[in-house]
Steps between C-alpha positions, in 0.01 A plus 500: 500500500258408233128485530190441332130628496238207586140464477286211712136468344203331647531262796901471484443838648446245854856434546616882484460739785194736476691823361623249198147337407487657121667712464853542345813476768866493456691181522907520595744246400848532489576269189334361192211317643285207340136619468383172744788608742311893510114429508591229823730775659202716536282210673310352210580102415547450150223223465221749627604701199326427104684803271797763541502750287889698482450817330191417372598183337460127623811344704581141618685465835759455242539880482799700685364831615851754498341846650247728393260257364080502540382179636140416515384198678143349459356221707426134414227460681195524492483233222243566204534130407527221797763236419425175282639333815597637795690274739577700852802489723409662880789570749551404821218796636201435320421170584117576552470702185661147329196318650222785365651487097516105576116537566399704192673241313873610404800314537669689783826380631629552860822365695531622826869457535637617170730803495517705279773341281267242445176683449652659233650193339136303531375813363696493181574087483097483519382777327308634794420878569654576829218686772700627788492859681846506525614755252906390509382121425309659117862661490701198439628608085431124452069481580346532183109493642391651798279769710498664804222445722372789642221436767591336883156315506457146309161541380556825364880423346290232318284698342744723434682242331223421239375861406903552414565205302124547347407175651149504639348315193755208475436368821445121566382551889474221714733215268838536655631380842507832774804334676656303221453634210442186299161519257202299648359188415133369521450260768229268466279455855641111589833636474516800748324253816701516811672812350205722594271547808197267438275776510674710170509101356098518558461847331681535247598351151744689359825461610861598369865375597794625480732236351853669647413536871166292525257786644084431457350771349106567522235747498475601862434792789788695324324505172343891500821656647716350268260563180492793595879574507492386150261721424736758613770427286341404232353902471153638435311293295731213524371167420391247826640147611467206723717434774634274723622547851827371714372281758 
């Protein structure tokens, strides 16, 4: 048998079991293994991880790891820098954290029936960062972007989401579509009549549409709660929005 010392820092210490959380521990492999193929055998996807260093040097998942090596793992997230762009793919689970990043303005995908075959396809096809909490899904060799979401509770997996990808000040709240996703378009007055109660048509001005599904969007009785989860991703200190509400 053939084995190697590794070393988990910072939060990819989450996927190991307490006694393993940094500090170094033996790995056991019978053949030549590729350095992907060893970090995931001890629990840790590959996309949750940013450097490897193999006896002190850098590595690529390109690298075979023979016996008696020192790996050293560090994670990926949290990001220093957000991305120019991020575009979000949610699994079948997190349907209600989809509808909290739609609200703070990010383009967050979600199809309830996809397997994972095709969540990782859409994820690479569309150049979307996969969100799931199913560690085996971030495992598939072929998922280039992706994290693991830690927290069972929407409101705080979203603001989970944007502290790790160093979003809070890039957020467009209140401009994208909580069930479609499609961005939202002003709707003059005249044109939302007989789409909303008469009473919202006598109170307010400012309306938005969404032009995939057709929802009315408008400053309503929903307003401070939902400000107020924006606030809460956004961070301390985070700027402010409007808002609209789903009727």
């Amino acid at each position: 048998m053939r084995s190697a010392r590794i070393r988990m820092r910072g939060g990819l210490g989450d996927f190991l079991p307490p006694g393993r959380r940094e500090v170094e521990f033996e790995a056991v492999f019978e053949l030549p293994v590729g350095l992907r193929d060893l970090i995931q055998s001890t629990g840790v996807p590959h996309v949750e991880v940013g450097r490897v260093l193999v006896d002190g040097e850098p590595a690529g998942w390109d690298r075979v790891v023979g016996g008696g090596e020192h790996v050293e793992a560090f994670p990926r997230y949290p990001l220093a820098t957000p991305p120019a762009d991020p575009r979000l793919l949610l699994d079948v689970h997190l349907g209600r954290l989809a509808r909290y990043l739609r609200l703070g303005g990010l383009d967050a995908a979600h199809s309830p029936d996809a397997g994972d075959p095709a969540l990782v396809a859409a994820s690479v096809g569309e150049d979307r960062i996969l969100l799931t909490r199913d560690r085996g899904l971030l495992m598939h060799a072929a998922l280039r972007e992706g994290s693991f979401v830690r927290s069972t509770d929407p409101i705080e997996q979203a603001v989970e989401f944007v502290a790790r990808f160093a979003l809070g000040g890039r957020l467009v709240p209140f401009t994208r579509c909580m069930v479609c996703n499609h961005t939202l378009a002003p709707a003059p007055r005249e044109e939302v009549a007989g789409l909303v109660p008469d009473g919202v048509l006598a109170a307010h001005d400012d309306y938005r549409r969404c032009p995939g599904c057709g929802r009315t969007y408008w400053r309503g009785s929903h307003q401070e709660r939902l400000e107020s989860l924006v606030r809460r991703m956004q961070g301390p200190g985070g700027p402010g929005g409007p808002g609209e509400e789903i009727p």
